[in-house]
N, C-alpha and C positions, 0 to 999 in steps of 0.2 A: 855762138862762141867760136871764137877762130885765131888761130895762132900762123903766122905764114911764115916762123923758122924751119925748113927742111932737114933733117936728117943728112950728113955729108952721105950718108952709104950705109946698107943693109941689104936684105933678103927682100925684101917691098918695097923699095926707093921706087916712086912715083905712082905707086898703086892706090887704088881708090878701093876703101873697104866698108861694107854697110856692118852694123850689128846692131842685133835687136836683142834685147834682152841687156841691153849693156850696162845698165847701173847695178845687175847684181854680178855676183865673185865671180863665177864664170867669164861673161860677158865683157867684166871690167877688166879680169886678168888677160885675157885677149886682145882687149884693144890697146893696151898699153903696150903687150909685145909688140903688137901690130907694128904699133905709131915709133917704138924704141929702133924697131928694123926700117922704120923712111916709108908707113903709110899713113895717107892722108886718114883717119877714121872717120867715119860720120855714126852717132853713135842715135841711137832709138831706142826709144820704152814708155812706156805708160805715164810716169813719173818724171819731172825733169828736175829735182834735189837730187839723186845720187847717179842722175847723168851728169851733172854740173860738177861734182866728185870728181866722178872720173877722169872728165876732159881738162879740169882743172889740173891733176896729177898728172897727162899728160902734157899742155902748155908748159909747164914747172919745167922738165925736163927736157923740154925745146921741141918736140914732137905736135903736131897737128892734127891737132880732134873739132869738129861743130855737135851740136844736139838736138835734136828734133822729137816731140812727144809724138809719138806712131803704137796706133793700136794695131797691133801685128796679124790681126784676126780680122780687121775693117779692107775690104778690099781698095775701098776709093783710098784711103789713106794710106795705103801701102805702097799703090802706084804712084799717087805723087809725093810720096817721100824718093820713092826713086828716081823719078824721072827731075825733079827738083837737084836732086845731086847729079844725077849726070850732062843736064844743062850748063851745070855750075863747071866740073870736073873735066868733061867730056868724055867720059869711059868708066865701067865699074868693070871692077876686079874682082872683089870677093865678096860673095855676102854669106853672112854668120848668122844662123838664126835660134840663139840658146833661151826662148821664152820657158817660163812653167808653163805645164801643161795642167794646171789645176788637178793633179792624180789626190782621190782618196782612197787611202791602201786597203781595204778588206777582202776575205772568203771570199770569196766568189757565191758562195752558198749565203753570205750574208749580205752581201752590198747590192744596192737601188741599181738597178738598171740603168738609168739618168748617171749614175754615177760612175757605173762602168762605161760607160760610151762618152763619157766626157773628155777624158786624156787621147781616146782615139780621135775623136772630131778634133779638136781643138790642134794634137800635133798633127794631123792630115794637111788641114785647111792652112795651118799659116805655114808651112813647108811649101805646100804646094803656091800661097799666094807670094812668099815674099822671092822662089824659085824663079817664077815667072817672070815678076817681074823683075826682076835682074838682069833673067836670061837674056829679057827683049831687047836690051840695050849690047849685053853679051856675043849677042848672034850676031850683030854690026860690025863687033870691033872682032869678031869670030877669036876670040878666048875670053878666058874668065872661071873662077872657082868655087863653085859652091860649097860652102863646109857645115856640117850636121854635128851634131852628139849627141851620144848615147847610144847607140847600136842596142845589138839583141843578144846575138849571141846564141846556142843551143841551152843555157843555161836558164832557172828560172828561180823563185823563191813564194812560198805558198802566202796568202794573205797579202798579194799586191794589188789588188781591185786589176784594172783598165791599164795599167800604166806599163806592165809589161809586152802588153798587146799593143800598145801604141809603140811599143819603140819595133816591135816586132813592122809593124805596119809602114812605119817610119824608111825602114828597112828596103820595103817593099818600092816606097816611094822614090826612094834614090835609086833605084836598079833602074826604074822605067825611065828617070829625069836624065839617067846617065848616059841611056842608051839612046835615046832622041836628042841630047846637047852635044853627044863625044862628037855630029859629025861637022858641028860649029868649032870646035877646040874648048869648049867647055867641060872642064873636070867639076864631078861631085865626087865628096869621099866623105865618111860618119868617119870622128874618134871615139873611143872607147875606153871608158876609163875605169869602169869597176867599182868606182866611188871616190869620191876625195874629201878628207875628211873634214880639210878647212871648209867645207861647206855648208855643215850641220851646225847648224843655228844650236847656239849652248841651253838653249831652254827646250832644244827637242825631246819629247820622253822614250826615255832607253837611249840616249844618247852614249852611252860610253859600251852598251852591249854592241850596239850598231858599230864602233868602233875598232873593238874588239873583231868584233867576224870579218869587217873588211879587211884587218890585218890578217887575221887566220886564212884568209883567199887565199892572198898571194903568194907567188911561189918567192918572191926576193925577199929581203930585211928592210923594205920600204913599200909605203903605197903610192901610189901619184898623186903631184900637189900640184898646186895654181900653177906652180913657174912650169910645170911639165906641161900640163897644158897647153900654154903660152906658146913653149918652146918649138913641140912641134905642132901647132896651129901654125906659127910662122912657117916653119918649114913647107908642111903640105898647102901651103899657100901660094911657096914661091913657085918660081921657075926652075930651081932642082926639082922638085919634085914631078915634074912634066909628068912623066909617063904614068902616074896615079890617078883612076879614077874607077867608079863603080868596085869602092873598096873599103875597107873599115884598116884605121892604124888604131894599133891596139897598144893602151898604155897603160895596162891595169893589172903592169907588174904580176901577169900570170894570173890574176884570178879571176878573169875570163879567158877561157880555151876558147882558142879559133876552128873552123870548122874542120 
């Protein structure tokens, strides 16, 4: 799918941005800032009904999206969804990589092994795969931004299985990617957002308790929503934000303390 109306002017006029994960809210609320600011998206995931969503919502509004099914976790297919775009493009700018990580939340004293190493492997490996492959086209044009979510934080909550060690890990991952890309001009940077509530699926159980605490976090009279997200996804995307990298922005309205 492809739409060739440009953007007159934004924060991403001419940028080539990958995202994976992008038919769900996250991913979708991203690529639509993206495309609203003048990038080209190209969006990826598993599914291609609520990539076609997406890109559809962006064509509507004059903005430029295509879609590609990419299992985010398949190496061979990771690389040539990249290399495919930037054939096409000639340069990648940014890649976004907000997949689940398949987390099942339990004790630790109670959850399968299998089950706690799942969220870690799975956010490792497609971090590190869809990184790579971006960078390698990255290193060429010597800039480029890599953007994450979810950070760690010093903070934790008991009965998360794997999932909080996976962003811990996560963590870990973008210092190394940071400090071996900074000397190409490639920024990585995690956002941090604490929770956002449009994201809790209304048939979740305990849904409104979960609701409740992520309010009680924060230090404001608001939590952060898609458009925050969005808002500054663009931002640490652009070219303001240059001097940002090996760094967590933190948008979670106070109820993540930074270190």
């Amino acid at each position: 799918m492809l739409n060739n109306e440009v953007p007159g002017n934004g924060l991403l006029k001419g940028k080539t941005a990958l995202i994976y994960g992008a038919g769900g809210s996250i991913g979708g609320a991203v690529a639509r800032a993206f495309a609203a600011e003048g990038a080209f998206v190209h969006l990826a995931g598993r599914s291609e009904s609520p990539l076609e969503k997406v890109a559809r919502d962006i064509q509507e509004e004059g903005g430029r999206a295509e879609t590609s099914v990419v299992d985010a976790l398949d190496e061979e297919q990771v690389d040539a969804f990249v290399d495919r775009v930037a054939k096409k493009t000639k340069r990648i700018d940014i890649s976004f990589n907000v997949i689940s990580f398949g987390d099942i939340q339990q004790p630790l004293m109670d959850i399968d092994v299998n089950d706690f190493t799942q969220p870690i492997s799975l956010a490792t490996r497609t971090h590190f795969l869809t990184t790579r492959a971006a960078a390698t086209h990255m290193i060429k044009q010597r800039s480029g931004v890599v953007l994450m979510f979810g950070g760690s934080g010093p903070q934790t909550a008991p009965g998360l299985g794997g999932f909080k060690v996976a962003l811990d890990a996560m963590d870990g991952l973008r210092r190394q990617w940071a400090l071996e890309l900074g000397k190409h001009g490639i920024r990585v940077v995690t956002m941090v957002s604490g929770g956002i509530i449009e994201t809790i699926p209304w048939q979740t159980e305990g849904r409104e308790e979960i609701i409740v605490e992520i309010a009680k976090s924060a230090h404001l009279n608001r939590t952060a929503t898609l458009a925050d997200v969005g808002n500054v996804a663009c931002f640490v995307a652009s070219d303001k934000a240059g001097a940002i990298t090996d760094a967590t922005v933190n948008i979670s309205a106070g109820a993540i303390v930074d270190y």
